[in-house]
DRENDO-1510 file (C-alpha; in Angstrom, 1 decimal, always signed):
<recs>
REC; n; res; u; v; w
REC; 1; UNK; +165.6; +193.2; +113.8 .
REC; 2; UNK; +164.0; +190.4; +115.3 .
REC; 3; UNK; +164.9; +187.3; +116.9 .
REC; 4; UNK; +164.5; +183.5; +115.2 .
REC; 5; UNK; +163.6; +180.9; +117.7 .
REC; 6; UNK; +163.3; +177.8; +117.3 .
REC; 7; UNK; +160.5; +175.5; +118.2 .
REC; 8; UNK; +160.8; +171.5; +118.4 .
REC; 9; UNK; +157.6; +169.8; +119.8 .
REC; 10; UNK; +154.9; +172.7; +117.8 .
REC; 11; UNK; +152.6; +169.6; +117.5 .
REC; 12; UNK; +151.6; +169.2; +121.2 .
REC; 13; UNK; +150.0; +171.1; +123.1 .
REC; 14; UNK; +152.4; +173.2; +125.1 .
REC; 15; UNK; +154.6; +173.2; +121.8 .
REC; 16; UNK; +151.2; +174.7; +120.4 .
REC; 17; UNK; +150.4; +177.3; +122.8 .
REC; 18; UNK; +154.3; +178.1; +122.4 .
REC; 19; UNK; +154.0; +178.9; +118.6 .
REC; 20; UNK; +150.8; +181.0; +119.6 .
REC; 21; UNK; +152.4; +183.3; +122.3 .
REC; 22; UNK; +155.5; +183.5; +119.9 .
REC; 23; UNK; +153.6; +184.5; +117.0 .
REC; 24; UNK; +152.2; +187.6; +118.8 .
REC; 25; UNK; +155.8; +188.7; +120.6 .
REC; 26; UNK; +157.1; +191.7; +118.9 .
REC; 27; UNK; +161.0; +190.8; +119.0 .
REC; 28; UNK; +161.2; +187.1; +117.6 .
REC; 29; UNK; +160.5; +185.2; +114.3 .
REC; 30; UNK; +159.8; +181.4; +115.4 .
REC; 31; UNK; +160.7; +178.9; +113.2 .
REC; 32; UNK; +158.7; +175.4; +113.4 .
REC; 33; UNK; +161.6; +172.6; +113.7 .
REC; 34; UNK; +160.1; +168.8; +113.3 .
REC; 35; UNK; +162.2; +165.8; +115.1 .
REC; 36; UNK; +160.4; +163.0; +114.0 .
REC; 37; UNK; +162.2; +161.2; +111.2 .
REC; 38; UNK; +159.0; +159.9; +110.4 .
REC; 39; UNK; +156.9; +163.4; +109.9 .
REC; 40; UNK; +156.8; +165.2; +106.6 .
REC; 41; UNK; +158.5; +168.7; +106.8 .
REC; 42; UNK; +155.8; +170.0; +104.4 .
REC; 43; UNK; +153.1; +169.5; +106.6 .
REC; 44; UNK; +152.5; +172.8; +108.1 .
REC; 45; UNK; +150.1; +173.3; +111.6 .
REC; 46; UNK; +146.7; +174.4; +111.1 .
REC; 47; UNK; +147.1; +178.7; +110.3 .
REC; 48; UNK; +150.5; +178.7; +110.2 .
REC; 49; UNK; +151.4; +181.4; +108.6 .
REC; 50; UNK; +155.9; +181.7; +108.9 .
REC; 51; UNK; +158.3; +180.0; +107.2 .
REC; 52; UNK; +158.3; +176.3; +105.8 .
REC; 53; UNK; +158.9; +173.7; +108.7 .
REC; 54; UNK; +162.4; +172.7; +108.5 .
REC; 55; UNK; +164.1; +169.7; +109.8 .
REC; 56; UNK; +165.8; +169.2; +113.8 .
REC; 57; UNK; +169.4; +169.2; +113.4 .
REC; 58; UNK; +172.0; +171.8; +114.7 .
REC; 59; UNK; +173.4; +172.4; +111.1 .
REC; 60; UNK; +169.6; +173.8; +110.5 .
REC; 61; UNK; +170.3; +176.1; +113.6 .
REC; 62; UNK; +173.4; +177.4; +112.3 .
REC; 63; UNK; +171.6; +177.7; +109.1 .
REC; 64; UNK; +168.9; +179.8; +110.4 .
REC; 65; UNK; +170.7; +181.4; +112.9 .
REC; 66; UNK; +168.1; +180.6; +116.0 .
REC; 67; UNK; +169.1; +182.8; +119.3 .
REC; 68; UNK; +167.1; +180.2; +121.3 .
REC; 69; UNK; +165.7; +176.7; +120.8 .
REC; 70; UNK; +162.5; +175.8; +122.5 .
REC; 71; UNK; +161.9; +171.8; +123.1 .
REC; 72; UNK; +158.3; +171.2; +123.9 .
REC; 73; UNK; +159.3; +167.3; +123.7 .
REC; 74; UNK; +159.4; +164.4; +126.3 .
REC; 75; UNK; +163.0; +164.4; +128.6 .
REC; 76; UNK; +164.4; +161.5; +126.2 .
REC; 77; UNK; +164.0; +163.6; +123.4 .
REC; 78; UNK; +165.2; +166.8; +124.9 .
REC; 79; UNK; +168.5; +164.9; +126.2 .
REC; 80; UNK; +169.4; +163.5; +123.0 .
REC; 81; UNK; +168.6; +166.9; +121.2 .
REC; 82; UNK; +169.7; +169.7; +123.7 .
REC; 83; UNK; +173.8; +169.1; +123.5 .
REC; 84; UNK; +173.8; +169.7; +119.6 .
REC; 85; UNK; +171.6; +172.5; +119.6 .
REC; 86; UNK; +173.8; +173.9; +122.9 .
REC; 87; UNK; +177.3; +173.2; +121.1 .
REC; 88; UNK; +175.5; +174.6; +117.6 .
REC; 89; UNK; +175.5; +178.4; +119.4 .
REC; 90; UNK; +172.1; +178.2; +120.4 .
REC; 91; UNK; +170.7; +178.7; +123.5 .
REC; 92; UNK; +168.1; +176.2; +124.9 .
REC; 93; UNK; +164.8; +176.5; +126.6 .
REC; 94; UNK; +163.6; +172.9; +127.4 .
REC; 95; UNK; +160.0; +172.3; +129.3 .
REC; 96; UNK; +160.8; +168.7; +130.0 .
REC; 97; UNK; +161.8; +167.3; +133.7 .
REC; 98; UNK; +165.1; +166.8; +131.8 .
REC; 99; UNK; +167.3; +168.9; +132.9 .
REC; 100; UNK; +165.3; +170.4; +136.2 .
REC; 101; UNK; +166.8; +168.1; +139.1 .
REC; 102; UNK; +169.8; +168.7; +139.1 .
REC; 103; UNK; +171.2; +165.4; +139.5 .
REC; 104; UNK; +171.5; +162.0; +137.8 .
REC; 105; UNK; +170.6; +160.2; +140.9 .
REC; 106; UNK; +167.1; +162.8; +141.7 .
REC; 107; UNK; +166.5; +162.1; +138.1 .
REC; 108; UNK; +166.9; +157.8; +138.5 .
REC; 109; UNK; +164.8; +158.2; +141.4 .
REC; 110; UNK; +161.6; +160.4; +140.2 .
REC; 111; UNK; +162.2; +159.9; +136.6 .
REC; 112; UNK; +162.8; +156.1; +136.4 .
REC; 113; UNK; +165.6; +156.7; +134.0 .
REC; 114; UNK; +169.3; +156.9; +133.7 .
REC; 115; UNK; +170.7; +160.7; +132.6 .
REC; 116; UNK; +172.1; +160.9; +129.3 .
REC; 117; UNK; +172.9; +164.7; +129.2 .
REC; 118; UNK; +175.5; +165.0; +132.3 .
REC; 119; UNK; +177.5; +167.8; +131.5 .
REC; 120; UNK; +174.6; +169.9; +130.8 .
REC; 121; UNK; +172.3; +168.6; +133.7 .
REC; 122; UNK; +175.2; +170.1; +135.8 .
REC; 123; UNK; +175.0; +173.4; +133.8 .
REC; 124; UNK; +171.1; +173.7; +133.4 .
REC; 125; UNK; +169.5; +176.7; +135.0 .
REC; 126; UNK; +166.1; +176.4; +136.9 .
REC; 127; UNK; +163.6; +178.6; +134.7 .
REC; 128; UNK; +161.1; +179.8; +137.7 .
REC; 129; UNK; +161.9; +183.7; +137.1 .
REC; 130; UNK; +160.2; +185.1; +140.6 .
REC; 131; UNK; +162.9; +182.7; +142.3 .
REC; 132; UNK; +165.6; +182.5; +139.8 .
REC; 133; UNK; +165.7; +185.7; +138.0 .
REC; 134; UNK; +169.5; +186.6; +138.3 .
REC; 135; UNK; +170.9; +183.4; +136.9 .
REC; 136; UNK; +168.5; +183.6; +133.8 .
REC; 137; UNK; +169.7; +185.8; +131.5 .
REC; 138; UNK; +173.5; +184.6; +131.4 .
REC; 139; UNK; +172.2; +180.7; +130.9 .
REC; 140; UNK; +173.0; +178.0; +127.9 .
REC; 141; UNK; +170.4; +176.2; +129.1 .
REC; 142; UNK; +167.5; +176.9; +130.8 .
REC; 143; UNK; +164.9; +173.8; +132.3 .
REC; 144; UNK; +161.4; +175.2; +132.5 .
REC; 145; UNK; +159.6; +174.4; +135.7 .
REC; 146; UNK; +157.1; +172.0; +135.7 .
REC; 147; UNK; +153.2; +173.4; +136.4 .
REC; 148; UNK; +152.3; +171.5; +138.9 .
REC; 149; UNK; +155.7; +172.7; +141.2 .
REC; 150; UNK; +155.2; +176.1; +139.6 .
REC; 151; UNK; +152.0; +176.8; +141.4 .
REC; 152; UNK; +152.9; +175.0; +144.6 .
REC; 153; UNK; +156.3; +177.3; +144.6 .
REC; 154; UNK; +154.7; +180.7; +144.3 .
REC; 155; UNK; +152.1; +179.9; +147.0 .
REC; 156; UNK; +154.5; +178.3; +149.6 .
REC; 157; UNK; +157.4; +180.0; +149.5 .
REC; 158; UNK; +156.9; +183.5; +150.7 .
REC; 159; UNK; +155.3; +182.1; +153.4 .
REC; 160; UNK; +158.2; +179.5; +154.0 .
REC; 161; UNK; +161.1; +182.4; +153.8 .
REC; 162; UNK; +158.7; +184.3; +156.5 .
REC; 163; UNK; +158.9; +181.6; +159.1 .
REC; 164; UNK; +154.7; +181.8; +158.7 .
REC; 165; UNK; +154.2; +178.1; +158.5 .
REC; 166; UNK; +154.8; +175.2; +161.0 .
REC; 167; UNK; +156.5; +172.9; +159.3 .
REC; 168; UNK; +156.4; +170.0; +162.2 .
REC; 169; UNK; +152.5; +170.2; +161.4 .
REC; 170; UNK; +152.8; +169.1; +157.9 .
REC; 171; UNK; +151.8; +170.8; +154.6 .
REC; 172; UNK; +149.4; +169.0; +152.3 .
REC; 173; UNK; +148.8; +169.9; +148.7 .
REC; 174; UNK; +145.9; +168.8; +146.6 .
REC; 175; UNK; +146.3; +169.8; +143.3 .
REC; 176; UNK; +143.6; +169.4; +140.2 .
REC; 177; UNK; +144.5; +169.8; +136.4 .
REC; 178; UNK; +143.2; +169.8; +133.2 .
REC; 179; UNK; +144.1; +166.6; +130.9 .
REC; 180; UNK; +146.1; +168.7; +128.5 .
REC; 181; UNK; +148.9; +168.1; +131.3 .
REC; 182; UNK; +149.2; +164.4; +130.6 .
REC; 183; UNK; +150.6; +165.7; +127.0 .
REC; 184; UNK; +148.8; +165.0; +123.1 .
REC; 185; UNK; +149.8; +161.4; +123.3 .
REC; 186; UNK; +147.2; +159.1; +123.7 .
REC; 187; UNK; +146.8; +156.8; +126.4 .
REC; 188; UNK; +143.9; +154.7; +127.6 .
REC; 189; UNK; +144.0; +157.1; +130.8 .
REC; 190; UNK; +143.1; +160.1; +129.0 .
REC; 191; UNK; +141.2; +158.6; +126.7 .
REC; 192; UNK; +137.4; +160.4; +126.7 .
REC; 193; UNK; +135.3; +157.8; +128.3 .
REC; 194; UNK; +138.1; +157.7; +130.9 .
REC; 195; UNK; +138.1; +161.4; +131.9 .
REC; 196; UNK; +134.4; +162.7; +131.2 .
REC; 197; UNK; +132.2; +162.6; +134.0 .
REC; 198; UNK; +135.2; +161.1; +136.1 .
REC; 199; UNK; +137.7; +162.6; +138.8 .
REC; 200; UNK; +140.8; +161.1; +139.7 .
REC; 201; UNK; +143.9; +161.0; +141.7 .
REC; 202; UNK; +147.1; +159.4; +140.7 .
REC; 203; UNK; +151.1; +159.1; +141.3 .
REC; 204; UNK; +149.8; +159.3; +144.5 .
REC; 205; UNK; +152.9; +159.9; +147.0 .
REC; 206; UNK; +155.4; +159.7; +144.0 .
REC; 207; UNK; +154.4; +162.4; +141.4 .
REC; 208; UNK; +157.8; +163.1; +139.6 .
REC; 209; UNK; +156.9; +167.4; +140.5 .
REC; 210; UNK; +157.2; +166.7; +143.9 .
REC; 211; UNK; +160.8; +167.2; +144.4 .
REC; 212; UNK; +161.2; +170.3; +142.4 .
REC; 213; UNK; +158.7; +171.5; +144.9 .
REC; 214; UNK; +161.5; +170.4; +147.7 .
REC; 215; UNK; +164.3; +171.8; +145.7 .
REC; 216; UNK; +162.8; +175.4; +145.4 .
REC; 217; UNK; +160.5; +176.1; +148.9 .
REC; 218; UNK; +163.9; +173.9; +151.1 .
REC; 219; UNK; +161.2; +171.4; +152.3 .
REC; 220; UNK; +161.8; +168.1; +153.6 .
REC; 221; UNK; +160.1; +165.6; +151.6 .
REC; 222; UNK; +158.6; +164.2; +154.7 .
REC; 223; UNK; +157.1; +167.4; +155.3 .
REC; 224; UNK; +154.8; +167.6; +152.1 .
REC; 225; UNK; +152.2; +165.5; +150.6 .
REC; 226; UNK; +151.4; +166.2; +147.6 .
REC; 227; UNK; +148.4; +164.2; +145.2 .
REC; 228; UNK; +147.6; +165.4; +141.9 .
REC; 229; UNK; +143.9; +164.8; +140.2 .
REC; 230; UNK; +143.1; +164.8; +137.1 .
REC; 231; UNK; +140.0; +166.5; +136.3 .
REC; 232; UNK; +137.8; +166.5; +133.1 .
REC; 233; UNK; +138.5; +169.9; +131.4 .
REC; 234; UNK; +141.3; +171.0; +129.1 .
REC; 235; UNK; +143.3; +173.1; +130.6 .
REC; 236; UNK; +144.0; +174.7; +133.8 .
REC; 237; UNK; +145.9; +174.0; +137.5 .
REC; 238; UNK; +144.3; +174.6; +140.9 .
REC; 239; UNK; +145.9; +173.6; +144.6 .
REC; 240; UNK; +144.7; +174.2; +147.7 .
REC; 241; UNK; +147.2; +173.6; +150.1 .
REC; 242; UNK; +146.5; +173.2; +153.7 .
REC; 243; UNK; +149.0; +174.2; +156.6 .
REC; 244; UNK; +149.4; +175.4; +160.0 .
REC; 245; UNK; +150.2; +178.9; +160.5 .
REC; 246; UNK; +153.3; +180.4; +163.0 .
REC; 247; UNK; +152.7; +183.5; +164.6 .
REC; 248; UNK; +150.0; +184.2; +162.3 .
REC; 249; UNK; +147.1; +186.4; +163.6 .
REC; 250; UNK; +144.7; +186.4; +160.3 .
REC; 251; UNK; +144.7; +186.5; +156.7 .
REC; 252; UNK; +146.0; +189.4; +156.5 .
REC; 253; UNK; +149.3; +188.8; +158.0 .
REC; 254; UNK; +149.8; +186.3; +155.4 .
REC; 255; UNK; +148.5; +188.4; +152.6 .
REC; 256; UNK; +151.2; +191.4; +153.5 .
REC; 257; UNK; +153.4; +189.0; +153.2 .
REC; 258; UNK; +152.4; +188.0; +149.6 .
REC; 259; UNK; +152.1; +191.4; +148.3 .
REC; 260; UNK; +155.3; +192.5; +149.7 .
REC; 261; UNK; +157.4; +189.6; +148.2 .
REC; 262; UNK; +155.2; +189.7; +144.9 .
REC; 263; UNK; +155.1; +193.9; +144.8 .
REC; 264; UNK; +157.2; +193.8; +141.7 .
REC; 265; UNK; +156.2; +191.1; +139.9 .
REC; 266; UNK; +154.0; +191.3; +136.8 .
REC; 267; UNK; +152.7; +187.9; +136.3 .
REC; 268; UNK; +151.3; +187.3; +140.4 .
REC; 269; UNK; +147.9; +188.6; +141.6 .
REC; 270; UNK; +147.8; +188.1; +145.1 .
REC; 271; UNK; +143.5; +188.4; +146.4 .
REC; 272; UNK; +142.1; +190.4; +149.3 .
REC; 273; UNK; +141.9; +187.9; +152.7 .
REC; 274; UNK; +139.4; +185.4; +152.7 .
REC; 275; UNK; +138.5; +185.4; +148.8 .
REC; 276; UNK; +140.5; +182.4; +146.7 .
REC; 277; UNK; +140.8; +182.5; +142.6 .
REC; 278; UNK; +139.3; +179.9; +140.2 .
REC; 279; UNK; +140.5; +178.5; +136.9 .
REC; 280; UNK; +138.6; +181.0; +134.7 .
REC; 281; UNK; +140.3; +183.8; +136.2 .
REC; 282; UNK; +143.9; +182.7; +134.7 .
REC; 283; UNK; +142.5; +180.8; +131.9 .
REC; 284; UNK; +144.9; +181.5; +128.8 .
REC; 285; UNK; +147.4; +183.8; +130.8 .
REC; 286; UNK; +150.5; +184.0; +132.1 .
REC; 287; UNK; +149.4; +185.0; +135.2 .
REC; 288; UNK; +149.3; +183.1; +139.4 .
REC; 289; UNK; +146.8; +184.0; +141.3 .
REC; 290; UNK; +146.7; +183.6; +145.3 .
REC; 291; UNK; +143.8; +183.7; +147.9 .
REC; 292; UNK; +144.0; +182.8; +151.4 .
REC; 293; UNK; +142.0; +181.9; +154.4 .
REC; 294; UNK; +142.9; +181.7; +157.7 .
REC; 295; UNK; +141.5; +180.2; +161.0 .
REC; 296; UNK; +143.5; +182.1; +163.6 .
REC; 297; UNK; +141.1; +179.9; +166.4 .
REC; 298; UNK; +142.6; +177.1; +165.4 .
REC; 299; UNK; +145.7; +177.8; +163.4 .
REC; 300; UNK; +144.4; +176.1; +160.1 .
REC; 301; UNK; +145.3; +178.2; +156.8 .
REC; 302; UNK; +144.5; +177.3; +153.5 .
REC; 303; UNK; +146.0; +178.7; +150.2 .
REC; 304; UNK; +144.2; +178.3; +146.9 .
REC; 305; UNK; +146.5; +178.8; +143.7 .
REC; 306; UNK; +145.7; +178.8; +140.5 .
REC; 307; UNK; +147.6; +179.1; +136.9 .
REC; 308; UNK; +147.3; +177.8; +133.4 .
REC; 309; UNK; +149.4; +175.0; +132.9 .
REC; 310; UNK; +150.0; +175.4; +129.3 .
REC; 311; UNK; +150.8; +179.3; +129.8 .
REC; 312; UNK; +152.4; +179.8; +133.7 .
REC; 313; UNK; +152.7; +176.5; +133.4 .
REC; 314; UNK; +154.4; +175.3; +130.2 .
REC; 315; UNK; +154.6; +177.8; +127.2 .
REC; 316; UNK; +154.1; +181.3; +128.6 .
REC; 317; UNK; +156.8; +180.5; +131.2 .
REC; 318; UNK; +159.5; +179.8; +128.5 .
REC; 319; UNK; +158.6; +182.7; +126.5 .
REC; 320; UNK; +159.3; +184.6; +129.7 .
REC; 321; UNK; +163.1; +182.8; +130.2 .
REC; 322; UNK; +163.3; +183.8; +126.6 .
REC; 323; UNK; +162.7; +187.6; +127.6 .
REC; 324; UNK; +165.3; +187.6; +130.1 .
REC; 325; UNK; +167.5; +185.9; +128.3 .
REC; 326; UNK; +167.5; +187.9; +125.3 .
REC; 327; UNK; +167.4; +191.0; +127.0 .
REC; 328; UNK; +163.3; +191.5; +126.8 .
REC; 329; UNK; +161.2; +193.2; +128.9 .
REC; 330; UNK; +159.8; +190.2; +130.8 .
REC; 331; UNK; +156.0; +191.0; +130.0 .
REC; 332; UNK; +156.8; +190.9; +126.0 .
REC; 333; UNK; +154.5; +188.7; +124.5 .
REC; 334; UNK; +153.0; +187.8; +127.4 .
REC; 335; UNK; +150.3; +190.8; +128.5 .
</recs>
């Protein structure tokens, strides 16, 4: 019999691609949950072809008996809806910055915002499986990683636990995305005749990702810059991330130690020394791809990472939590 999961945010774009992994998954029935008071519960999504929407409320879970609730909806929203569904049986599944810190204070301080949720920021689980994996299954709550930290975690941090970068020197990431990161809502800055035919950087310095970045790879913030660009395509993350290498002697060395760390996981293609991914290559997947290139002249490496963030990044991600939480293979749904 299969699984009934909920989804709460189906109308924007990661809540979208959500529905569209979730529809194909073998084990689960999702079931369309609307939280706006001010949306019609009769107004189904374009092709959906399940069950009637039904309203947000934990009765609704009990009703429907949902193993999991997905919230594909800003932090404010997922605070104020995350303890009910939690104390309703469910479990939770949120891809806001919610619950992903750790802390109230972190969360004041890159979030702009006081915590609503205490108890269950304590509790919350960090969803980044090739880092995490262990804690996953037996979690309440689990807060999906954000894409940008995502792709920045899987490229830095083998090299990090391998001693293979010096960290004195500085690591830089520039990282470019696709406007469907800035979310459905329209703002003047994603507007089309602000982002066609334009490139540009912004939360330069104090981009909300950057400490879940420090949280997973055990950097100092004073030892990464990050700046993320927003480029004028739909979908899709790229960094290249600049370092100094330690004790490295090429590209190879620092491949080996990618495809050891990464041997058993499915969703992590590491490239042969000296060739680097691009966006088409993981576009619609759940898949991270790594290249590298090293000077070994000069010391200089660069790492080029790529993902897309409404799949590794966003949706695909939580379906994978779902997996291990449920007791799924991890690839179901996903390949």
């Amino acid at each position: 019999m299969s699984s009934r999961v909920g989804v709460v945010g189906f109308r924007g774009y990661s809540g979208a691609e959500l529905v569209r992994i979730l529809e194909r998954h073998p084990q689960v029935q999702p079931v369309l949950m609307e939280h706006r008071s001010d949306s019609d519960t009769g107004a189904q999504p374009l092709n959906w072809k399940g069950p009637q929407v039904i309203r947000c409320t934990p009765e609704a879970v009990q009703k429907e008996s949902l193993a999991v609730v997905f919230l594909a909806t800003p932090a404010e929203v997922s605070m104020e809806l995350a303890p009910g569904f939690l104390d309703a049986g469910a479990r939770v599944v949120d891809l806001s910055g919610a619950f992903r810190l750790g802390t109230p204070e972190a969360y004041k301080r890159w979030y702009g915002a006081e915590h609503t949720s205490l108890k269950w920021l304590a509790e919350a689980v960090y969803g980044l499986p090739e880092f995490c994996r262990q804690r996953i299954p037996t979690a309440r709550l689990v807060a999906n990683p954000g894409c940008y930290p995502t792709a920045a975690n899987l490229a830095l941090r083998p090299l990090l636990e391998a001693d293979a970068i010096d960290r004195t020197a500085g690591i830089v990431c520039d990282a470019k995305s696709g406007v469907s990161g800035a979310g459905r809502k329209p703002t003047m800055k994603t507007s089309f005749c602000e982002v066609a035919d334009n490139f540009s950087a912004y939360a330069v310095l104090n981009h909300r990702h950057v400490p879940e970045v420090l949280m997973t790879s055990g950097l100092e913030e004073h030892e990464f810059s990050f700046t993320a660009q927003l480029i004028p395509i739909d979908r899709g993350i790229l960094e290249t991330i600049y370092f100094r290498g330690k004790q490295v002697r090429s590209a190879e060395d620092l491949i080996s130690i990618y495809l050891e760390r990464y041997k058993a996981e499915p969703f992590l293609r590491i490239y042969p020394a000296g060739q680097v991914p691009d966006l088409h290559a993981v576009a619609r997947t759940n898949f991270c791809d790594i290249g590298v290139v090293y000077d070994s002249a000069s010391g200089r490496g660069v790492v080029v990472v790529a993902i897309d963030n409404l799949t590794k990044g966003a949706a695909g991600m939580a379906v994978q939590n779902m997996n291990l939480m449920l007791g799924f293979a991890e690839t179901e749904g996903l390949l």
